[in-house]
RODO-2510 file (C-alpha; in nm, 4 decimals, decimal comma):
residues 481
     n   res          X          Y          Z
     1     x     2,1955     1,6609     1,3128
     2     x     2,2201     1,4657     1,6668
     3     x     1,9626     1,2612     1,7452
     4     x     1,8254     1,2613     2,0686
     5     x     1,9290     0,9094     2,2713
     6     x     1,5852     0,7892     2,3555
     7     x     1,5019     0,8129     1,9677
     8     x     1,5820     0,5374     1,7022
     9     x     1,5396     0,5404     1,3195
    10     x     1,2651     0,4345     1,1514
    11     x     1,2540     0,1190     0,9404
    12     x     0,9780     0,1576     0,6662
    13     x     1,1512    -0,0936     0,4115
    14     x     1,1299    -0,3883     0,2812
    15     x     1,2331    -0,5562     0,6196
    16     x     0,9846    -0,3900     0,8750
    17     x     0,7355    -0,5885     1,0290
    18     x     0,4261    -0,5156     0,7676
    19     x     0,6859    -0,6104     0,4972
    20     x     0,8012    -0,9707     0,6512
    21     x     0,3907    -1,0618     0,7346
    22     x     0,2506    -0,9346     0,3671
    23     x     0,5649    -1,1219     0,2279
    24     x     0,5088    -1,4475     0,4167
    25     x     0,1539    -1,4529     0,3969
    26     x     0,1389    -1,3913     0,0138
    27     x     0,4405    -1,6485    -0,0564
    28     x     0,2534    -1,8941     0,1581
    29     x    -0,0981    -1,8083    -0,0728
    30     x     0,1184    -1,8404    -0,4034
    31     x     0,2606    -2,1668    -0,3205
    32     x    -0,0471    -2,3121    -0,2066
    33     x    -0,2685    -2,1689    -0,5247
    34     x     0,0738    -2,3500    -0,7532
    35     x     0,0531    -2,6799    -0,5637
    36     x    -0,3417    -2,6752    -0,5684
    37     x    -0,2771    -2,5791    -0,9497
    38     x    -0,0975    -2,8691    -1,0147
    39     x    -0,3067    -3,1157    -0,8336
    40     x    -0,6570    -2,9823    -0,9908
    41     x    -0,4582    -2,9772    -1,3454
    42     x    -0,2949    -3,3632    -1,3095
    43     x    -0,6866    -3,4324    -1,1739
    44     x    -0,8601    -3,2842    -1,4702
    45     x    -0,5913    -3,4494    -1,7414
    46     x    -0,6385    -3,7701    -1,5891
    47     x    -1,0005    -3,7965    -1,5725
    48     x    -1,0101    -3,6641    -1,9088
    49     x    -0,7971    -3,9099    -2,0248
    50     x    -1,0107    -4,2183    -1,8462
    51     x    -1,2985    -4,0575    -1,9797
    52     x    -1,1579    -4,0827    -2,3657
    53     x    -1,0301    -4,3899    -2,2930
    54     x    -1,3399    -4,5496    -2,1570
    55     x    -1,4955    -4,4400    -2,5027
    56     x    -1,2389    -4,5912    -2,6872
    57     x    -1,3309    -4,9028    -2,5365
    58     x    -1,6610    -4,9015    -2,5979
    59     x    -1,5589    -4,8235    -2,9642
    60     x    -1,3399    -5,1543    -2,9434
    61     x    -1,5867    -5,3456    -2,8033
    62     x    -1,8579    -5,2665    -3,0414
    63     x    -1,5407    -5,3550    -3,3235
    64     x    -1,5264    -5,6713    -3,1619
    65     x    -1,8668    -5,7389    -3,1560
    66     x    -1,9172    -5,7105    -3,5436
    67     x    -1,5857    -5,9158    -3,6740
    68     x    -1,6293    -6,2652    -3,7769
    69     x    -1,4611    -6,4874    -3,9904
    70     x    -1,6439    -6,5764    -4,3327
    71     x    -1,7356    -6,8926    -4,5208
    72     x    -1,3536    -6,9492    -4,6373
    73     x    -1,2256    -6,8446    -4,2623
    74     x    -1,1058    -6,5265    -4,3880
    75     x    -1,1574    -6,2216    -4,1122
    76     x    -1,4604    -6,0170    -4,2334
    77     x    -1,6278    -5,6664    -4,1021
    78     x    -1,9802    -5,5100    -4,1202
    79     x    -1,9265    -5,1549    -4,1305
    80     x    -2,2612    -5,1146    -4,1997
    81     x    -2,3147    -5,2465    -3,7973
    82     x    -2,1011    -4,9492    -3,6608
    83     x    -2,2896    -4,7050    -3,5256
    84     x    -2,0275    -4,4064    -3,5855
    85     x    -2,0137    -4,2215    -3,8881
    86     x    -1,6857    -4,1016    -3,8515
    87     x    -1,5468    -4,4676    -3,9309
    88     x    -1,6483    -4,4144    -4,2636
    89     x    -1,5014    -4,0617    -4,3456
    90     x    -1,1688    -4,0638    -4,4402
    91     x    -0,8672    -3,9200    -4,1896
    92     x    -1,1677    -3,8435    -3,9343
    93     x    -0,9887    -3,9062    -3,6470
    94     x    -1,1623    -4,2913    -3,5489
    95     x    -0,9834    -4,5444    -3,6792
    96     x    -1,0003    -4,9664    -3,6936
    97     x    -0,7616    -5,2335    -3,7925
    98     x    -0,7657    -5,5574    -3,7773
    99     x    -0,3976    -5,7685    -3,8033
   100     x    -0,3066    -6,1700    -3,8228
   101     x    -0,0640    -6,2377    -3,5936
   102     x     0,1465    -6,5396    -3,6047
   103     x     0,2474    -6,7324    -3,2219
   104     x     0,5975    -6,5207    -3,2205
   105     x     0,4305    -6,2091    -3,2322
   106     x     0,4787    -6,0892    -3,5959
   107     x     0,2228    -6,0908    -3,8746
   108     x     0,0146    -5,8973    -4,1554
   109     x    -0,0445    -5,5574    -4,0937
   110     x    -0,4051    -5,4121    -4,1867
   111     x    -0,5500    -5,7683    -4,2975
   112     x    -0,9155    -5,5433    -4,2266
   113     x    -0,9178    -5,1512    -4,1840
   114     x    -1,1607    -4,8798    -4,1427
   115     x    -1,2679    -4,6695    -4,4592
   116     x    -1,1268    -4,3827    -4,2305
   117     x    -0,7848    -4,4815    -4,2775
   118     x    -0,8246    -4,4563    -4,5819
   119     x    -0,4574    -4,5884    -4,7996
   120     x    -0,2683    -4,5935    -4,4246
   121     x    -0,2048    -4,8559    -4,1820
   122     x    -0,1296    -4,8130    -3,8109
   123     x     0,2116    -4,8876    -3,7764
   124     x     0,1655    -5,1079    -3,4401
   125     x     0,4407    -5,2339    -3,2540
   126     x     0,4723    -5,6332    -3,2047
   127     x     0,3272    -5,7310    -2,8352
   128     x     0,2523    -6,0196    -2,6977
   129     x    -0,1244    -5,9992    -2,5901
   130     x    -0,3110    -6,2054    -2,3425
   131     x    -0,6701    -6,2812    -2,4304
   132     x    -0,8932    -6,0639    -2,3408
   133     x    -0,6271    -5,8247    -2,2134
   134     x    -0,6460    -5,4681    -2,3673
   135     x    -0,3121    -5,2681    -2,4374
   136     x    -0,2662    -4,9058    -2,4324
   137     x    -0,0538    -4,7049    -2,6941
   138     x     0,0429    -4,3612    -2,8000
   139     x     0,1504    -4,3621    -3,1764
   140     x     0,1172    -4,1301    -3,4708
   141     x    -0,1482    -4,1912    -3,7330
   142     x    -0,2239    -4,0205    -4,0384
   143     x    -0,1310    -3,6857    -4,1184
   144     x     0,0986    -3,7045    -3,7841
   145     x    -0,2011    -3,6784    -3,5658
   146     x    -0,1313    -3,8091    -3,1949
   147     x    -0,3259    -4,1418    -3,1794
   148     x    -0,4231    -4,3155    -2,8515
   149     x    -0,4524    -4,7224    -2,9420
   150     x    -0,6556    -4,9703    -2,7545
   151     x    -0,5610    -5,3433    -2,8792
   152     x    -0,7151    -5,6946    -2,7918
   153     x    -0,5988    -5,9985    -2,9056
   154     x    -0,8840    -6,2381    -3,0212
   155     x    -0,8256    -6,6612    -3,1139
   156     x    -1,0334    -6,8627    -3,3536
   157     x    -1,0555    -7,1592    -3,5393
   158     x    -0,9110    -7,4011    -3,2355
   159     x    -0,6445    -7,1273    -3,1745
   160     x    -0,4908    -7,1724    -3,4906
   161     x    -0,5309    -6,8303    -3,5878
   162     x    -0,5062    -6,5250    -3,3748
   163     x    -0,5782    -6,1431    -3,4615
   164     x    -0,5049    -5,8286    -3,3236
   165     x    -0,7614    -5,5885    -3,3104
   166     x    -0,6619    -5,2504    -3,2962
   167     x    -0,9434    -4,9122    -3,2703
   168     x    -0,7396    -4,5374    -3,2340
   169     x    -0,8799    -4,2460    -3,1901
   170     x    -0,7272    -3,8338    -3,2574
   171     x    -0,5836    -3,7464    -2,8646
   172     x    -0,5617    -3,3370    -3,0474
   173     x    -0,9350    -3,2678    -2,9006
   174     x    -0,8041    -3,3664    -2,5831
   175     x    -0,4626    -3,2430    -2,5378
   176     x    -0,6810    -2,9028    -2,6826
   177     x    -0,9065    -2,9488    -2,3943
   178     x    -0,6311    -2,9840    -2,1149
   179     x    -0,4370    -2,7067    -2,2837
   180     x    -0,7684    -2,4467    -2,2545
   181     x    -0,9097    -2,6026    -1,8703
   182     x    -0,4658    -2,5234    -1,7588
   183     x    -0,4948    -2,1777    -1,9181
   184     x    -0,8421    -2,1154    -1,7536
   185     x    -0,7355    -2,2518    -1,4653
   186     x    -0,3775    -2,0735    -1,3903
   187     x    -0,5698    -1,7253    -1,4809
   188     x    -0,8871    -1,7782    -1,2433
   189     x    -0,5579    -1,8755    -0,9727
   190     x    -0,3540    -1,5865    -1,0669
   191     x    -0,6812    -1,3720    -0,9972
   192     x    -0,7220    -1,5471    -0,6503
   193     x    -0,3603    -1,4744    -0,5617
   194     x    -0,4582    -1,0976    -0,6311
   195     x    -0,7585    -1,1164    -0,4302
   196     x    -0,5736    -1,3169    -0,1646
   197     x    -0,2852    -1,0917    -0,1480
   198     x    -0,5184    -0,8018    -0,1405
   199     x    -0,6945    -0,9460     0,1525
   200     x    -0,3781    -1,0253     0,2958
   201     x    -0,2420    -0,7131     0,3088
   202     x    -0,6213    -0,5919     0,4371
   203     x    -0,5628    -0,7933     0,6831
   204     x    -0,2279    -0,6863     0,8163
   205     x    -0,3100    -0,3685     0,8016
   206     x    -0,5983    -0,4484     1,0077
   207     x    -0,3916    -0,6200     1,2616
   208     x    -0,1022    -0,3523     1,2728
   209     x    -0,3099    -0,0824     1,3638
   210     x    -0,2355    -0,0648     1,6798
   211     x     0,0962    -0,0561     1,6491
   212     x     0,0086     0,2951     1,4496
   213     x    -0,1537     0,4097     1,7185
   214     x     0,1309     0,2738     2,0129
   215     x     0,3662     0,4660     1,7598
   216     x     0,1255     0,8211     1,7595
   217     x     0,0999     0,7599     2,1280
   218     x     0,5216     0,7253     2,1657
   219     x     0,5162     1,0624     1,9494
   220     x     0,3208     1,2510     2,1909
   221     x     0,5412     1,1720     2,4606
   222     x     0,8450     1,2115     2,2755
   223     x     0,7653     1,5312     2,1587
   224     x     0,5815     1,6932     2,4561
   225     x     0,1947     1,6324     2,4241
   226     x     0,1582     1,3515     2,6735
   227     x     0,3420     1,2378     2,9801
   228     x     0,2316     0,8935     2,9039
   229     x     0,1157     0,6820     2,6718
   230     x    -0,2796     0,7427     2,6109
   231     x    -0,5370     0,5490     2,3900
   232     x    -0,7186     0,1903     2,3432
   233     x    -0,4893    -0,0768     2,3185
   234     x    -0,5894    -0,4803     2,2543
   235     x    -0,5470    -0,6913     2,4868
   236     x    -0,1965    -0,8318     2,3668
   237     x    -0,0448    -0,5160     2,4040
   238     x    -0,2292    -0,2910     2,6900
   239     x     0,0547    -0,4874     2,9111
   240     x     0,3527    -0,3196     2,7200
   241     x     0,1635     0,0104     2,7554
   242     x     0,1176    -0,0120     3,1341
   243     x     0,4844    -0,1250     3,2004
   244     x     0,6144     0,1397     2,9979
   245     x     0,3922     0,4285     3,1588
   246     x     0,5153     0,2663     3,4782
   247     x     0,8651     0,3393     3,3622
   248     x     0,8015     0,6852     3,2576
   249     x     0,6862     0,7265     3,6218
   250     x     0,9690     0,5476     3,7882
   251     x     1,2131     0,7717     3,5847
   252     x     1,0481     1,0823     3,6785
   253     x     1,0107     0,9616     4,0569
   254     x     1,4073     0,8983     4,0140
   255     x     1,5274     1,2435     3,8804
   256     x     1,3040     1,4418     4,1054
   257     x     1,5336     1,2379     4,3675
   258     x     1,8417     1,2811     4,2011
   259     x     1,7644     1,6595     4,1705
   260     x     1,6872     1,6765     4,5537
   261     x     2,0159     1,5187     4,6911
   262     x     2,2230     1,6931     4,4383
   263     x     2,0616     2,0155     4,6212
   264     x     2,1222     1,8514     4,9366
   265     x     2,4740     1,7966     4,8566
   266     x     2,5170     2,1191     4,7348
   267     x     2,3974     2,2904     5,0669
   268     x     2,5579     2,0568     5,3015
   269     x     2,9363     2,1304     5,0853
   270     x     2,8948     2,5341     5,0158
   271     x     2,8145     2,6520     5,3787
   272     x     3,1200     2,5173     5,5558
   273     x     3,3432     2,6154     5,2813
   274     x     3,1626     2,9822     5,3411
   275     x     3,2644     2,9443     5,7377
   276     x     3,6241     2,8653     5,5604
   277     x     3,6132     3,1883     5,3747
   278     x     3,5396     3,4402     5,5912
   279     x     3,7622     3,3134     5,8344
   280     x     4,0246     3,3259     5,6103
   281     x     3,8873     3,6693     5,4785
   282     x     3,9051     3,8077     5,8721
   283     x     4,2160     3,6479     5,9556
   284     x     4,4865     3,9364     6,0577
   285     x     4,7880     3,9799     5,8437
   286     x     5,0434     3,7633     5,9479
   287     x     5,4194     3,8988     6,0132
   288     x     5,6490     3,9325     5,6965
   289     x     5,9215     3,6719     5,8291
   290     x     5,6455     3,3762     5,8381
   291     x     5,6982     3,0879     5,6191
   292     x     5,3291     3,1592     5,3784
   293     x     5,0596     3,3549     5,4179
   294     x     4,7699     3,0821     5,5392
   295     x     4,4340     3,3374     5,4136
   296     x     4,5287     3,3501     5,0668
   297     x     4,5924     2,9709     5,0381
   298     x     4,2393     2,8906     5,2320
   299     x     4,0942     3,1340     4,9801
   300     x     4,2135     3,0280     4,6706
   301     x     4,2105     2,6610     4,7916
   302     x     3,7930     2,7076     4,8772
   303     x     3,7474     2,8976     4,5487
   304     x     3,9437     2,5548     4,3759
   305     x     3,7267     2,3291     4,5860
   306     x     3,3940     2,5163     4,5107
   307     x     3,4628     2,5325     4,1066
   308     x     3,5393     2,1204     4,1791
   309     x     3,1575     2,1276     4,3615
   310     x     3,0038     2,3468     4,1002
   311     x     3,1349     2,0921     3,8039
   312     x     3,0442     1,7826     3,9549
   313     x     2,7137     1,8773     4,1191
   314     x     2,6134     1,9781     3,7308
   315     x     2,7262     1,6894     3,6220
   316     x     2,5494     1,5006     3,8918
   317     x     2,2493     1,6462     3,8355
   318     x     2,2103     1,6362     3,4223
   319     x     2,3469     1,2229     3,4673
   320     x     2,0222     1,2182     3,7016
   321     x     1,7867     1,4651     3,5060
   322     x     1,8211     1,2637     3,1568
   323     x     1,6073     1,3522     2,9234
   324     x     1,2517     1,2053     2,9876
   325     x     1,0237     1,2205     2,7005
   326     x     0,7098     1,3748     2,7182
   327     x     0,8642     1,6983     2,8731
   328     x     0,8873     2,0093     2,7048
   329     x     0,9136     2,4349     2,7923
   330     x     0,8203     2,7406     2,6179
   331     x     1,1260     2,9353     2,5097
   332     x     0,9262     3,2626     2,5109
   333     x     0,8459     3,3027     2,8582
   334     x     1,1730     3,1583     2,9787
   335     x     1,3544     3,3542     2,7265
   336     x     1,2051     3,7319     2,8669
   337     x     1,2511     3,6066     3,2299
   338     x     1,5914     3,5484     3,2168
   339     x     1,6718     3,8941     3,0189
   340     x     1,4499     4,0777     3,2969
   341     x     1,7319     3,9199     3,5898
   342     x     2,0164     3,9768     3,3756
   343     x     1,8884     4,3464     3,3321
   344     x     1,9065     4,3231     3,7076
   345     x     2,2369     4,2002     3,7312
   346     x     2,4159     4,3565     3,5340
   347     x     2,2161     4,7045     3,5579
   348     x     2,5270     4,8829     3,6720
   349     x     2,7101     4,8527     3,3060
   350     x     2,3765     5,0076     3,1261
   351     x     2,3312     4,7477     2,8517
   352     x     2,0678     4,7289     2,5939
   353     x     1,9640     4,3232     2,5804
   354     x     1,7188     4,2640     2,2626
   355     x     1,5844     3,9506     2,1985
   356     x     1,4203     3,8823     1,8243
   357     x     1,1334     3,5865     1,8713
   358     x     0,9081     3,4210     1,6180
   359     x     0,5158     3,5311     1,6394
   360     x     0,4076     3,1663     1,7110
   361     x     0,5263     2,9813     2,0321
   362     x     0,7986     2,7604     2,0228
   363     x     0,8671     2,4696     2,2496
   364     x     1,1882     2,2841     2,4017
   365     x     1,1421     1,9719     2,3890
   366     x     1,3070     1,8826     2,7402
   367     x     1,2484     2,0904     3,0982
   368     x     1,2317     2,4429     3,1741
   369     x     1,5095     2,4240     3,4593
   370     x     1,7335     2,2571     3,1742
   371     x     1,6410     2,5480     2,9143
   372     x     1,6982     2,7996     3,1695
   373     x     2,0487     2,6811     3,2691
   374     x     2,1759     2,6543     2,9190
   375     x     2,0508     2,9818     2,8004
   376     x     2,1218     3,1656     3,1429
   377     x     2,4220     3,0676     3,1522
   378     x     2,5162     3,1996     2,7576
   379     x     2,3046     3,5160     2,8570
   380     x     2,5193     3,5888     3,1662
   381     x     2,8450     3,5100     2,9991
   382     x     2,7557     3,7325     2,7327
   383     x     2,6763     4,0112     2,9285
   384     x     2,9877     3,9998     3,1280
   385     x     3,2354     4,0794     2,8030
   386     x     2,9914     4,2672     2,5797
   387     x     3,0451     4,6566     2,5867
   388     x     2,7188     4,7904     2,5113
   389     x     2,4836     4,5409     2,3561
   390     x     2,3343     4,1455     2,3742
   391     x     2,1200     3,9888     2,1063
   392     x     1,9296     3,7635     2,1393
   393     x     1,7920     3,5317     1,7734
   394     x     1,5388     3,2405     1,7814
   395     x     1,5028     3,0754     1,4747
   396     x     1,3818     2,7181     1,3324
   397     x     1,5367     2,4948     1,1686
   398     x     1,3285     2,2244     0,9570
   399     x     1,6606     2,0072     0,8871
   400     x     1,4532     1,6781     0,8947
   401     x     1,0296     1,6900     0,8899
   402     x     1,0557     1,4344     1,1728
   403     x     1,3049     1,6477     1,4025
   404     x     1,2644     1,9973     1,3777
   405     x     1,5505     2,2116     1,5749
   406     x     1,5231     2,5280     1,7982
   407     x     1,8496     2,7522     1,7201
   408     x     1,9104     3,0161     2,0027
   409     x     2,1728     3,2749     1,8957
   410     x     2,3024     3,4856     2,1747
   411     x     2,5566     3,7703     2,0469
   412     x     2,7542     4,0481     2,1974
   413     x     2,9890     4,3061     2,0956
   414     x     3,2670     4,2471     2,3082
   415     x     3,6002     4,1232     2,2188
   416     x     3,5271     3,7819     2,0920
   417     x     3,6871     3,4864     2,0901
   418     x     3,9849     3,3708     1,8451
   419     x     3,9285     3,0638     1,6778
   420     x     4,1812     2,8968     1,8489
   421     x     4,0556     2,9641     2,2208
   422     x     3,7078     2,8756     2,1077
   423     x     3,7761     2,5255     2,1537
   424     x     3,9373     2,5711     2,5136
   425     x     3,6764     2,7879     2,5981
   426     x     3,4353     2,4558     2,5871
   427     x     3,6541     2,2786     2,8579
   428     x     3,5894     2,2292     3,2717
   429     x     3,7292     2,5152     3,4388
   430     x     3,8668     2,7060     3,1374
   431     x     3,9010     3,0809     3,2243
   432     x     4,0572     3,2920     2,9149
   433     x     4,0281     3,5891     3,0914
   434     x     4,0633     3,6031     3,4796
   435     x     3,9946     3,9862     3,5323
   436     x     3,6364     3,8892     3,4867
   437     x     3,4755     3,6963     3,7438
   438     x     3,3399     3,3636     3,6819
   439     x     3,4473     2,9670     3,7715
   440     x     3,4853     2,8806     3,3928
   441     x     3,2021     2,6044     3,3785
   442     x     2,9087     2,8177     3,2287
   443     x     3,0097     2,6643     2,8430
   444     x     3,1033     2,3319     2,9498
   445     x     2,7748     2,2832     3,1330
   446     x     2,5773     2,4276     2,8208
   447     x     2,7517     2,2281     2,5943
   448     x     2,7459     1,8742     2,8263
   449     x     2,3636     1,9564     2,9064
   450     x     2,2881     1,9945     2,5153
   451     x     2,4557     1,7494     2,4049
   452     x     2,2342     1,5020     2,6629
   453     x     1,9682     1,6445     2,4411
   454     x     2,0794     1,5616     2,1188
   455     x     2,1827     1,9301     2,0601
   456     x     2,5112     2,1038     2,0364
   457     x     2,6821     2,4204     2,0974
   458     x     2,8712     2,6714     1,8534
   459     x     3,0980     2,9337     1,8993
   460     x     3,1249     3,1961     1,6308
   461     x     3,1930     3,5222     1,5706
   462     x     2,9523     3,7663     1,5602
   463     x     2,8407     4,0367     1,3440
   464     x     2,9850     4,3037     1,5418
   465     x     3,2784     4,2053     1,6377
   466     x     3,1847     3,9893     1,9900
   467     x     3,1087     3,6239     1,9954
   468     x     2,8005     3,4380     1,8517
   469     x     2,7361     3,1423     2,1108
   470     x     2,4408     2,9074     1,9013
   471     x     2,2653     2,6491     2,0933
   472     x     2,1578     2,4342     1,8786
   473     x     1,8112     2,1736     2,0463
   474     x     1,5460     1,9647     1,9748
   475     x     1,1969     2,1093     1,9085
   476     x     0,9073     1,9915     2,0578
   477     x     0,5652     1,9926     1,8706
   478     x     0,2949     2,2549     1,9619
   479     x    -0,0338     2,1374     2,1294
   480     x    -0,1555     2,0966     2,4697
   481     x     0,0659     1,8418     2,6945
***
């Protein structure tokens, strides 16, 4: 099917303009909810990890507090002092130790240890410690657990001796912790990017509406329910409205003109080439011994020149009259018109003309003159070569939901057409038959002027025996204009 040349497909896909803003918008929501993710997660980790830590110093402090150095300068502990039970219970996750470290760094391991580590040690790496200054370590204690260590180094005696005191606590509670707040957290975000996206698309929808309604508006005109476009537009496009109903008006203003000087033209040619022909016509027979006979060139000359006029002033006038949406006919009334004058015209030869129309109106979507040309023009071709009879069919075709067609079979019972003439017989000027009269531009005007449509012409043969000419146009939608 041709599609008419004011009409373009439509894009409904993934790259229309609802598509690109939903897809924008939503990527823009998801990164931001991932980057806000990360942030609030590497927040929450680290302030859970201050907040252990500042615990675990408290727990070393309160370590330091109670450690002394007995009668015989040995290191010595109260346990009894410490406030915690959990130094007492065995693996429970809150551990001591207590090391002698020598000026190079090394030393006994575990000189004093909590009850909790029960038969272990923390295996502490050698560092140089400042005093006073408290180092941070992540090492594995008992049973594998993940330990976090806080060590200060403490002098006594003069600074002969030094220790290393060492408290470590189970880090499993809080990597649990950060774990469950990172699960919670990327779920509540995941819902929010839902709710976002569902807002977003709310939202677009929102803000395209307009467009639907510029696109119902466009549909009207296009297919005959509104010269213009009507409704309530906001404010950034009631401009594009207005210029475009200025537009339609302009064009309308411009074919009315085109349509008026083409009949200008058409006067101001045909009447002196009528003063040419009846001159020649009256002219006296000239004497057998003269050169040419000068009537019979003027007349076949003027009947050249006039089929020349004829072409070009249809050609004139359909490259003036395009299409303009919003126009449209009923085929009906224009249908039984045009059978009543060729009943007239061709009431010498007796024929029988039928014409076969659906019950419910059916519209052209272009104008009337237009729909009368083309189908006067197949009417009064038919009627010249059928012998007895000229049908008329109107059916509908529903090839696509958007673009339903109008199919206008005209058929005769004449002699037909072979299938090799029925291409000539579409040409300027083509005459297969020159006993009948005619100037040979009735099908090449139908078929120029529906192909400006979007439709087409086809030449068949018909059921008895004739020709089946088909004109094949748009459809315009019922409803009032």
């Amino acid at each position: 099917m041709m599609q008419a040349p004011w009409t373009r497909p439509r894009h409904t896909g993934p790259w229309s303009l609802r598509w690109r803003l939903l897809a924008a918008t939503v990527a823009g929501i998801a990164v931001a909810l991932v980057l806000a993710g990360v942030v609030l997660n590497g927040l929450f980790e680290r302030h859970v990890q201050q907040q252990f830590e500042q615990t675990l110093t408290h727990q070393l402090d309160q370590v330091m507090a109670r450690f002394e150095l007995d009668a015989r300068g040995q290191p010595a502990m109260s346990e009894q002092a410490l406030s915690d039970p959990r130094w007492k219970k065995p693996y429970s996750g809150l551990y001591w130790q207590v090391d002698a470290m020598a000026t190079d760094g090394q030393g006994r391991t575990g000189v004093l240890r909590s009850r909790s580590l029960w038969d272990t040690t923390l295996a502490l790496q050698p560092d140089a410690l400042d005093d006073g200054a408290v180092h941070v370590h992540h090492v594995a204690g008992p049973l594998g657990a993940p330990l976090l260590v806080l060590e200060r180094r403490v002098t006594t005696a003069g600074e002969s001796a030094r220790w290393r005191i060492a408290v470590a606590a189970d880090e499993t509670a809080m990597q649990a912790a950060v774990v469950q707040f990172s699960r919670v957290l990327a779920g509540s975000l995941a819902v929010l990017l839902v709710l976002l996206a569902a807002a977003a698309w709310a939202q677009v929808a929102v803000g395209l509406r307009p467009l639907k309604v510029l696109e119902t508006a466009l549909q009207d005109v296009e297919q005959g329910r509104a010269h213009q476009l009507l409704g309530t537009f906001p404010a950034e496009l009631q401009p594009v409205t207005d210029g475009f109903n200025k537009v339609l008006t302009r064009n309308t203003q411009v074919v009315e003109r085109a349509r008026a000087q083409a009949a200008n033209l058409a006067h101001a040619l045909k009447n002196p080439l009528t003063v040419l022909e009846q001159a020649a016509r009256a002219a006296p027979p000239l004497a057998s011994n003269e050169p040419y006979a000068l009537a019979p060139l003027v007349q076949e000359q003027v009947q050249v020149a006039r089929r020349h006029i004829d072409w070009h002033l249809a050609r004139a006038r359909m490259a003036g009259g395009a299409p303009v949406p919003g126009q449209r006919a009923e085929l009906g009334p224009a249908l039984r018109g045009l059978v009543r004058v060729m009943d007239k015209v061709h009431a010498s030869r007796a024929l029988t003309l039928r014409v076969d129309l659906p019950d419910q109106p059916i519209f052209f979507a272009g104008e009337e003159q237009d729909l009368q040309e083309m189908v006067g023009n197949l009417l009064d071709n038919a009627c010249k070569w059928a012998r007895s009879t000229v049908h008329v069919f109107v059916r509908v075709w529903h090839v696509a939901p958007a673009m339903p067609q109008l199919r206008v079979e005209i058929e005769d019972d004449g002699p037909g057409i072979g299938a090799d003439q029925r291409a000539r017989a579409l040409g300027r000027g083509v005459r297969l038959d020159e006993s009948v009269a005619g100037s040979g531009l009735g099908l090449a005007i139908v078929h120029d002027l529906a192909g400006l449509y979007g439709g087409h012409l086809e030449l068949a043969p018909a059921g008895r025996g004739g020709l089946c000419a088909a004109l094949v146009l748009p459809m315009a939608a019922r409803g009032v204009a």
